[in-house]
N, C-alpha and C positions, 0 to 999 in steps of 0.2 A: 452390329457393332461389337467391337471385343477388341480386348488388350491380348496381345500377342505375346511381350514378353517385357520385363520390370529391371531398370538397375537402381540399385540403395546404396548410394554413400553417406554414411558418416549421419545416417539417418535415424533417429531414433537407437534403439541397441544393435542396430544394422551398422556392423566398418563397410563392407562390400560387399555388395550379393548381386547376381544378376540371375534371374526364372523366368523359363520360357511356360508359356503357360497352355492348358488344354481348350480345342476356341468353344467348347460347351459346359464343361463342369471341371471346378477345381473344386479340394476336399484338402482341406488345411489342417492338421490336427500337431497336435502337443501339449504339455501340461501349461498351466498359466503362468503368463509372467513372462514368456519365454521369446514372442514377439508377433503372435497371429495378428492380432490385432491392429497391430504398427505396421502390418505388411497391405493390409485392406485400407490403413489411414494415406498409405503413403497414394494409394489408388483413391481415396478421395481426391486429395492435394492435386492430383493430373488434372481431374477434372474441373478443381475449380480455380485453384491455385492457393487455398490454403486446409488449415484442418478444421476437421468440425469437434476434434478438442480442446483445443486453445486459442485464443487470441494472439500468440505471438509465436514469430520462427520461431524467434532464440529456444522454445523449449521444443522442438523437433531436434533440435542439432545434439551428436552423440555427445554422452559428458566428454570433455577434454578439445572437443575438435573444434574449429573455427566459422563451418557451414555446413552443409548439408546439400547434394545432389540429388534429383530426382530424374531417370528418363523410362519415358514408356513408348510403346510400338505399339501401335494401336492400326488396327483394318476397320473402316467406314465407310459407306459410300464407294463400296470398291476401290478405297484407293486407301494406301499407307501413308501414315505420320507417327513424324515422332516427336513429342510434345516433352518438353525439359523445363524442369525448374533449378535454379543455382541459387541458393541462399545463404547468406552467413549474418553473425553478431553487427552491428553498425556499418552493413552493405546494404547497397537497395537488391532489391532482388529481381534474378533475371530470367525472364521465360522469351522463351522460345517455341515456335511449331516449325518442322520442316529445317531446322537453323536459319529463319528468320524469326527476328526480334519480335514479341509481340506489345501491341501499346497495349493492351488491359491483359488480367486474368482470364476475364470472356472470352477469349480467343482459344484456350484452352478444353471451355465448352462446348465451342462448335467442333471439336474434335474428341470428344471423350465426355458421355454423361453416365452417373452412377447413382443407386437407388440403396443406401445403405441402412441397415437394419439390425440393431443390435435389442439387447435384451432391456436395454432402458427404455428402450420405445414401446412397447408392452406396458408401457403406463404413460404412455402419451393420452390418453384419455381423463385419466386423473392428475393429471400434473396440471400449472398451473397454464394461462393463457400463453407464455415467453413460448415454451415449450410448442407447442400448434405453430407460432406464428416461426419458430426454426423452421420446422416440418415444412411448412411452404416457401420458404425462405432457400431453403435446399434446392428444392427442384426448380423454382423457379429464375433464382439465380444460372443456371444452367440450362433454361429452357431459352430465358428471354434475355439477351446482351441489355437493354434497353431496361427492363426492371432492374440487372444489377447492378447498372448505373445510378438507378432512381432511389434508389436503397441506399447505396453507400452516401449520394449526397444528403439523401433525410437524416442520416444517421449522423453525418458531419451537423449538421445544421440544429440538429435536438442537441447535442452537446455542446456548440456554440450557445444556443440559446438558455440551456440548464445554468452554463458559467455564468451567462449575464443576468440571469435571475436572482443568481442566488451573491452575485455583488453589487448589484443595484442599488441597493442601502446605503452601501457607502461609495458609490461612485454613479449619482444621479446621472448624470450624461450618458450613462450606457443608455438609458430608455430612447433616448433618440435612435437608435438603430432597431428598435424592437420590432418596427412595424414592417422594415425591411425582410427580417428574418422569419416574422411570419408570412411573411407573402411566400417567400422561397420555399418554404419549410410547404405550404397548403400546393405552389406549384406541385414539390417531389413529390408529396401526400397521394395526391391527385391520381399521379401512377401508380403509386401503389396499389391502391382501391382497385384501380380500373384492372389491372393485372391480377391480383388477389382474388375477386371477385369471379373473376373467369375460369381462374383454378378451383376456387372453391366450386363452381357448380360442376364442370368434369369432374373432379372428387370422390363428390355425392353422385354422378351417374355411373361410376365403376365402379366402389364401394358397396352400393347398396345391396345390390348382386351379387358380390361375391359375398360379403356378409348372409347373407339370404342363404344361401347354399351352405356354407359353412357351418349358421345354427341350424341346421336341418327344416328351412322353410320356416322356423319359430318368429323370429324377430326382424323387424323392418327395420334397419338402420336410415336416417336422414343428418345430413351435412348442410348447417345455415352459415355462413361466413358473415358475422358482425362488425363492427365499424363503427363514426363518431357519430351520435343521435342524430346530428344535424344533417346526415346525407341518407336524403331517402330514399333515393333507388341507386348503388353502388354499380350500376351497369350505365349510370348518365355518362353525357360529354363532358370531355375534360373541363372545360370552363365552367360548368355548372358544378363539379364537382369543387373547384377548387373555392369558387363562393360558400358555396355550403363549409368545406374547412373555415374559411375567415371567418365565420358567422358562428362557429362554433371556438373560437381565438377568443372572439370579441366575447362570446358570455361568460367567458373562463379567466377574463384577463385578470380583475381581480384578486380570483384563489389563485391565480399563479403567481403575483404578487406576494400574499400572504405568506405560500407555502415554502414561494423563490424552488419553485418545481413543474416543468415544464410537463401542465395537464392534458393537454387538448392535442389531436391527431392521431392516424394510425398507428403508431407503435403501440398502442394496446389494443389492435384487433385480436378478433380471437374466432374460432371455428366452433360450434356448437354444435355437440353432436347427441342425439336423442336415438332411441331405442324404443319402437311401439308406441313413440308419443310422450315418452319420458326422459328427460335429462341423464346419459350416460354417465356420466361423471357422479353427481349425487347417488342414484337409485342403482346400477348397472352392477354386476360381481365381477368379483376378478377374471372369472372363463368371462363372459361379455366384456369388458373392457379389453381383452386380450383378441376377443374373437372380431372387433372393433377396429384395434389398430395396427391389425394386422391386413385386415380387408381394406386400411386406408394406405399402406406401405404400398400394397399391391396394387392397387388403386391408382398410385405413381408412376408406379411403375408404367402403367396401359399408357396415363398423359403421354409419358416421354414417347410412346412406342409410336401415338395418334399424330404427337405433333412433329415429331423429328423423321419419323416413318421406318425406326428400328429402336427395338428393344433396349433400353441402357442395359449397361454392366450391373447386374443383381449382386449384391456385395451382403451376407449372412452370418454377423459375426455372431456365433455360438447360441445363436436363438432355438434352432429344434430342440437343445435339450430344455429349454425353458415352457415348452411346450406338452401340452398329452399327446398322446398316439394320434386321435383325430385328427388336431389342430396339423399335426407333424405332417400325415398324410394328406393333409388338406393343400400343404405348403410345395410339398413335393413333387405333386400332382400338375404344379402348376410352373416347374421348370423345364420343361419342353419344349420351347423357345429364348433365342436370348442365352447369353454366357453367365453363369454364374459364378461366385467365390463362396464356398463354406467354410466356417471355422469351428473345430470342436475340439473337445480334449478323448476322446475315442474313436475312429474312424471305424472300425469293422463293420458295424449296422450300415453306413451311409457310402461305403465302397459296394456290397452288395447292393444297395440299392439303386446306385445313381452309376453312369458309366461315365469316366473321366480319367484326370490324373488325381494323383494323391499324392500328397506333401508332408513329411515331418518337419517341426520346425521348432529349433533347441537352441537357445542362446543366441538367438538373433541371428544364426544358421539356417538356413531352407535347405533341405533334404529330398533323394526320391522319398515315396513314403514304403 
């Protein structure tokens, strides 16, 4: 899999650009500010159909302009497509594969998956649970049409249900629908878990390993994927799973009353990750948190490779300099497969190292480098 070549209208600090790209390593370099970053988001966006910076177009679109174009040329499966997003301010927004219409974002997925990696992730370990359940959220959304379905309608449905919470008090009648909303809400759940669960154990069997190598044989990393109390084995059938959600509604129903804060379901799972038998997060230092989720980015990476049967787009915004020498070579070592994107604000070290093209990139300009 690999992106072929990128056009940017009116995207981000991008008026027009269109880069043909190298199909094994691109090397993106310029000072900050200038657009590396916006150029790897706009390669998210292909893949899923939105960013993983924002919650809305409107803040993708260049100041002044009215929407924003996205098209990429993308080789998969032996065959070419070109996958287009068209967005603008109080427009719905239009994608396309091939120049037909597509009915979801997902369609975008089965044509382009990406494994991005920035220097915030390096503390995906100590961050709080939100943060893990992105992490899987990301690839899984692109892995499985069907989870991105199940997600977006949970997530409609926890905010339906938070509104009616929290005006219940003064609009008793809403409780009449409550039980409605929990069923629904334990249906999506359901998926979730079931999907969750299964990423979580691939996870932890790619992870551990390369973890293992990278401390030099020191430290066993392990990945637990948790869930609501009430579901005991997170690999049960759907309809068991989703009993156990209800049963965990019904003991919550009161505090959610109280709180008029919708307690109970997956949106607080969260991925546990131990180090020799120890909680990473509490105990772990910064090289082990680092050396951690790093081995889980890559880790993702293999998923996409297992289940789709090619490598996603490896997308590297400016993380080797956040790294030491090891870690650096440890990362590098491991691009010999698969097309990647780097971004850095010096390129000399990582042109000698990696064979590619090289890019300068100045005011929302892309350059030979």
């Amino acid at each position: 899999m690999r992106l072929d070549s990128l056009f940017l209208e009116n995207f981000r600090n991008y008026q027009s650009q269109k880069v043909d790209f190298h199909p094994v390593c691109n090397v993106i370099w310029g000072e900050n500010a200038q657009g590396k970053t916006n150029l790897l988001e706009a390669m998210v966006c292909l893949s899923c159909g939105r960013s993983h910076r924002t919650r809305t177009d409107r803040e993708l679109i260049r100041f002044g302009e009215g929407g924003f174009l996205l098209e990429g040329t993308v080789r998969t499966r032996d065959r070419a497509f070109i996958s287009r997003i068209e967005a603008g301010a109080g427009r719905k927004k239009k994608i396309s594969v091939n120049k037909v219409p597509a009915k979801s974002a997902s369609e975008l997925s089965g044509v382009l998956n990406t494994v991005f990696f920035s220097p915030e992730d390096l503390q995906l370990i100590r961050e709080g649970a939100a943060a893990r359940r992105r992490f899987m959220d990301a690839s899984l959304c692109q892995l499985r049409p069907r989870y991105a379905a199940a997600l977006a309608e949970y997530q409609r449905l926890h905010e339906h249900k938070t509104r009616l919470l929290r005006d219940c008090a003064e609009r008793p009648d809403l409780m009449a629908t409550l039980p409605d909303f929990n069923l629904r809400m334990a249906e999506a759940g359901a998926a979730l878990i079931h999907y969750r669960s299964r990423f979580a154990r691939l996870l932890g069997q790619y992870a551990a390993p390369a973890h293992l190598e990278c401390s030099g044989g020191r430290e066993a990393l392990e990945i637990t994927y948790t869930t609501v109390k009430t579901v005991t084995d997170p690999f049960g059938d759907h309809q068991t799973l989703v009993g156990q959600l209800l049963e965990h509604q019904r003991t919550h129903y009161s505090a959610e009353i109280s709180s008029r804060q919708c307690l109970s379901g997956p949106h607080k799972d969260d991925l546990e990750v131990s180090l020799n038998g120890v909680s990473a997060r509490s105990f772990a230092s910064q090289g082990q948190t680092r050396t951690a989720a790093l081995s889980m980015k890559l880790a993702a990476r293999e998923i996409h490779r297992e289940i789709i049967g090619e490598y996603p787009v490896l997308l590297l915004d400016d993380v080797l300099s956040e790294l030491d020498p090891r870690r650096q070579e440890y990362v590098l070592n491991r691009l010999g497969s698969g097309q990647v994107f780097i971004t850095c604000c010096e390129e000399d070290r990582l042109h000698s190292l990696l064979k590619g093209n090289v890019y300068r990139v100045s005011g929302g300009v892309v350059l030979p480098g």
